[in-house]
C-alpha positions, 0 to 999 in steps of 0.5 A, a space after each residue: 899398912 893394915 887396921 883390921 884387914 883395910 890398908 891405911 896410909 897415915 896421911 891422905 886426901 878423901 877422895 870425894 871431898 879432898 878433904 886432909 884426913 890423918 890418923 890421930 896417933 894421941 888415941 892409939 891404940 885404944 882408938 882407931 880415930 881419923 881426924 881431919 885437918 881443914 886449915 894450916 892451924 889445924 895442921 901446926 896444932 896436930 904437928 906441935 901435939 903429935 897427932 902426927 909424928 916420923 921425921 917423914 910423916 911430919 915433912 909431908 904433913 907441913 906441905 900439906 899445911 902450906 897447901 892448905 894455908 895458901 888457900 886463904 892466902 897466897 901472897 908472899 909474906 903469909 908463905 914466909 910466915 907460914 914456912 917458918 912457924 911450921 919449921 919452928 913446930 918441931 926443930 930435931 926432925 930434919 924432914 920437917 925443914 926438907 918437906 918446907 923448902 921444897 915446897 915454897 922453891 915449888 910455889 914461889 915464882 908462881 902467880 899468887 892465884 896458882 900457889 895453893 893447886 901447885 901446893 897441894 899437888 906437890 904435897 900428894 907427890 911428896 907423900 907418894 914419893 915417901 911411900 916409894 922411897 920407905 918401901 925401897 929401905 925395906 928391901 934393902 934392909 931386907 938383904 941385910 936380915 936374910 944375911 942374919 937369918 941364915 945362922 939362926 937354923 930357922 929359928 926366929 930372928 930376934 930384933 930390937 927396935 926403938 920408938 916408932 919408926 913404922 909406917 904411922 911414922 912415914 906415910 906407909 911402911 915406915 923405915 927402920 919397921 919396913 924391912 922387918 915387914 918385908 921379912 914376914 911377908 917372905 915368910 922369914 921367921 921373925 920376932 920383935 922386941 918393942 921397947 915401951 920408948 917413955 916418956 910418949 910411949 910409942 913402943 908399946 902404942 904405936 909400933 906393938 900396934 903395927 905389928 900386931 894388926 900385921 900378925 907379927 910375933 912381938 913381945 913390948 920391954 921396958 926401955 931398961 931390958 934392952 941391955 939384959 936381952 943383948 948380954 943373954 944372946 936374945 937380940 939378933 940385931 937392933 933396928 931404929 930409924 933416925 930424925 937427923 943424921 948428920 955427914 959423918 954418920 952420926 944419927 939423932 933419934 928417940 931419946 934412949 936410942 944412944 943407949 941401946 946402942 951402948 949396950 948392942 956395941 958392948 954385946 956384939 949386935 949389929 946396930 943398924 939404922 934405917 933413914 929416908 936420905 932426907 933425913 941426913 943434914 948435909 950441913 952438919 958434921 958433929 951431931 953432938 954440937 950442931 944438932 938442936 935437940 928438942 925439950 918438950 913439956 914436963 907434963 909428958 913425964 909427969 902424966 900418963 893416958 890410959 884405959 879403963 877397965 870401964 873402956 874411959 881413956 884418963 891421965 893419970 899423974 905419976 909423981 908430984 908436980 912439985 918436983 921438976 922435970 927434964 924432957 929432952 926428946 932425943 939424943 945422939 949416937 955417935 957414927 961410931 956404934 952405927 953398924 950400917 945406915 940402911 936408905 933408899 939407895 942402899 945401905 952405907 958405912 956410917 962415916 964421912 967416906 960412907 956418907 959421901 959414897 951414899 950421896 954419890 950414888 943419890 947424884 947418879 941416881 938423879 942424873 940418870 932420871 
């Protein structure tokens, strides 16, 4: 994607030095920084921290870190620890989980002296699989917006999205933003409503800064707007992407997404989710009971960064230490309110025959390779 004209992944290998480059996402958007990541603690820290984000972006991030941390230890028990502090930085995210396994299957037999080239090479080919994969989600998204546009007499198509689900989240194009990309490049009249998406902001940070470095017409909500626009036939559709989803279709993401889509099935909007197939658990069915939903620190509500009118970046508190915080970072929508999964093979029912007919067309897709 764009900053300023230039095409960016989020996550990248420098191609004179080798050295692991990411885009800290904690300074957007008042800064555009790049930050390089010279050892597997580096990489937790920036997991654990949110440097980096996006069930995509977080998995491809810890191959790298396993790459990194193999190259000053290769042996066995330093890639079992490793594998598992690097699962434990971020536990909703499923893709965190896929990306490790994958990667210690690929290295495991090898000689200790071959894991870290192995590593590091099956690291570049996740994060180009990834970019492959996002990018198949926008077209097929895209067929599904083109179907909504074709009521709307050219007037803009209206969408809501929640969090960050664009390419700062993946390594490029993103997910549940890839189809909306899509649309503006084929010259489909769209505007996007952000929601700000408290506590971290990444509404109102990360997706407004996306679009706007992509010339779309967007317009940044409070979280509580969402419902006001649907009941005044201001939304179209709303698109959000998904952290894990469960077999039977039921999707955990931001928390604030179940509301949404309270409010979009109330209203009569289309709820469409937009996910990378590595995103579903297989081993679940109830993302209500079985899914862990992760509680992050109480100073994410409390304190807020800003600018200036200086140009200084400060934290500033909201209300008094003294009264207690609770932080959960996600929920779960029931497959009930999804009125389509969008993935890389398709878009599919959210139910258990959906899930089954999407993970039909994943096997035949991959026997046929």
């Amino acid at each position: 994607m764009r900053v300023e004209g230039t095409h960016h992944r989020s996550i990248w290998l420098d191609e004179e030095t080798g050295a692991l480059r990411i885009i800290d996402q904690t300074k957007l958007p008042h800064r555009f920084e790049v930050r390089t990541l010279a050892d597997f603690e580096s990489v937790v820290e920036a997991i654990r921290t949110m440097r980096v984000r996006g069930a995509p972006l977080i998995g491809v991030t810890a191959a790298h870190g396993l790459a990194l941390g193999l190259s000053a230890d290769p042996g066995d028990r330093a890639l079992t620890r490793m594998a598992n502090e690097l699962v434990a930085t971020r536990p909703t995210a499923v893709n965190l989980h896929w990306a490790v396994v994958r990667l210690v299957e690929s290295v495991w037999s090898l000689p200790p002296e071959e894991r870290a080239a192995a590593a590091r090479a099956r690291a570049v080919a996740l994060c180009d699989e990834d970019v492959a994969c996002c990018e198949a989600i926008g077209t097929h998204g895209l067929t599904l917006l083109r179907e909504l546009a074709r009521e709307k007499s050219g007037e803009p198509l209206q969408i809501l999205t929640h969090c960050n689900a664009g390419w700062l989240a993946t390594v490029d194009w993103g997910t549940a933003l890839a189809p909306i990309y899509k649309a503006h490049r084929e010259g489909l009249p769209v505007h996007v409503w952000v929601d700000e998406t408290r506590p971290r902001n990444q509404g109102a940070s990360l997706t407004a800064f996306e679009l706007r470095e992509e010339g779309i017409p967007h317009t940044v909500i409070v979280d509580n707007a969402g419902g006001h626009l649907m009941q005044r036939g201001l939304v179209d559709a709303v698109l959000v992407g998904s952290d894990r989803t469960t077999s039977t279709g039921d999707v955990c993401n931001k928390i604030g997404t179940y509301l949404k889509a309270l409010a979009a099935d109330a209203n009569g909007v289309p709820f469409f989710v937009a996910l990378p197939t590595s995103t579903i658990d297989w081993t679940i069915d109830d993302g209500l009971e079985q899914i862990p939903i992760e509680e992050r620190d109480a100073a994410e509500v409390r304190e807020i960064v800003g600018r200036t009118a200086e140009g200084r970046l400060e934290r500033v508190a909201l209300f008094s230490a003294a009264s207690p915080v609770a932080n959960p970072a996600f929920d779960v929508t029931p497959a009930r309110y999804v009125t389509r999964l969008v993935t890389e093979e398709g878009c599919f029912e959210a139910s258990r025959p959906g899930l089954a007919a999407l993970r039909a067309t994943k096997e035949a897709d991959r026997d046929g390779d």
